[in-house]
N, C-alpha and C positions, 0 to 999 in steps of 0.2 A: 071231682077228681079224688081219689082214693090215698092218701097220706099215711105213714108210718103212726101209727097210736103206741104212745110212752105210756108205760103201767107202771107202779111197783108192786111188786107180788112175785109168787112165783111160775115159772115158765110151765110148767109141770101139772096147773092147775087151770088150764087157759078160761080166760071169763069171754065168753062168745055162744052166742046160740047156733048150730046148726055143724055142719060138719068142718071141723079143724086139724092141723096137723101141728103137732111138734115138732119142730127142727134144733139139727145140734150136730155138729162140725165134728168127727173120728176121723184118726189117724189111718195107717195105708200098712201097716204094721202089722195087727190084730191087736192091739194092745184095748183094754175096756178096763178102766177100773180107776180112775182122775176124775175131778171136773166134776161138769155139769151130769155128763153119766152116769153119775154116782145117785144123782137125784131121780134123774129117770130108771134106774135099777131099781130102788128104794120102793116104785111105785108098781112098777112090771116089770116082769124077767122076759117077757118076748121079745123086746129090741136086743137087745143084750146076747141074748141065744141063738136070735136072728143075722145079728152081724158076727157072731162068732163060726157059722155054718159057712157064711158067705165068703169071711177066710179063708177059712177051712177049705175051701172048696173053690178056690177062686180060680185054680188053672180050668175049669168049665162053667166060671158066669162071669159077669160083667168087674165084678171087683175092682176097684182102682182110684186113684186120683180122678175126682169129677163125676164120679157114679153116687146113685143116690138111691136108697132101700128104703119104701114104706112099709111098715109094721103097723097092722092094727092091732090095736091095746085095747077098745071099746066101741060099742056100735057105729059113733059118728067122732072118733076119735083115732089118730094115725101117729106113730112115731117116725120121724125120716130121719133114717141114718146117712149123714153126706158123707164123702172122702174128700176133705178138704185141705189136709194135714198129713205132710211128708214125715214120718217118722216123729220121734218123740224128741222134745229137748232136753238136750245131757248137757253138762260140765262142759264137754267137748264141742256141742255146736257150734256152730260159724254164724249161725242166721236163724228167722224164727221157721219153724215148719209149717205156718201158714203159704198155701200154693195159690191164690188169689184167683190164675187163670181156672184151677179145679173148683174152688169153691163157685164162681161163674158161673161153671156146668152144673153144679150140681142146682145152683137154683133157677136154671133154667127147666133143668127135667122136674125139679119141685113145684114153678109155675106152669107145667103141664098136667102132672098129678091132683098138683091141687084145683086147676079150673076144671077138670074133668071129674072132682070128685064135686065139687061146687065147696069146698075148705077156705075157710082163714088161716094163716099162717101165722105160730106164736112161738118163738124164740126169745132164749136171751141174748147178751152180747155174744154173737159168735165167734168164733175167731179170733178175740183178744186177750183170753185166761190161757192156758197151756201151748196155745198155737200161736202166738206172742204177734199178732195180727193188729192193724191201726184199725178204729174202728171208724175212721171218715173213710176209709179204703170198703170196709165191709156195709157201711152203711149206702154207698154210691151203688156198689153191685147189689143190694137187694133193694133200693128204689128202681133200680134201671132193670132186673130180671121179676120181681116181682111185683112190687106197687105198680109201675109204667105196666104191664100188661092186668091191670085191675084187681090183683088179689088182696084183698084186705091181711096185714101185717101189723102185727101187736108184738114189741118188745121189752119186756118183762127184768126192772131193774129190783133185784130182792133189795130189803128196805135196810 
């Protein structure tokens, strides 16, 4: 049976042979430039340009809470932009901008990309830093959307 493997290191760098994806939780906004994106910018500007297009553009594609954008950045390398995150948190918030039912979706279309690309999945804590998310919540929905249908899952604690 295939279990969630704890690293420390960074997300960015995944340690896995063969083909992988990055995953990392965006807002519904266009907003790019917080967080963990910051690190994945730092590496390649295709996710980045990538999700900025698909705003841009969203009254004619899929765009949204629960949609999921793969970007490849290297030959056996993917970045997945998820929409998992209802706008940004302000002073004003009421509540965190993590969408739980959206993040769900998105690692459901993730655990089809990635069995069809034959991928491991390498994130860090999702949905817990800016999108103010529990991560026993986060961690339930990617044993159950992605470990449970056999994708090997490595999450990356920096040291």
């Amino acid at each position: 049976m295939v279990e969630i493997r704890w690293v420390t290191g960074d997300a960015t760098s995944p340690s896995a042979e063969g083909p992988k994806v990055i995953a990392h939780i965006c807002n519904d906004r266009g907003g790019w430039g917080r967080g963990f994106v910051l690190a994945v910018s730092r590496r390649w500007p295709e996710p980045e340009a990538a999700y900025r297009r698909w705003y841009r553009d969203r009254g004619g594609n899929d765009f949204g809470l629960g949609a999921t954008q793969l970007v490849q950045v290297a030959p056996e390398l993917w970045v997945a932009n998820m929409i998992g995150q209802h706008g940004i948190k302000t002073s004003r918030s009421t509540g965190p901008p993590i969408r739980y039912d959206a993040v769900r979706l998105c690692l459901r279309h993730l655990a089809a990309q990635a069995g069809r690309l034959s991928a491991s999945v390498h994130l860090p804590r999702i949905g817990v830093g800016l999108a103010g998310g529990c991560w026993e919540q986060i961690e339930s929905l990617i044993t159950g959307e992605l470990v449970g249908r056999g994708i090997p899952v490595t999450v990356y604690d920096m040291p």
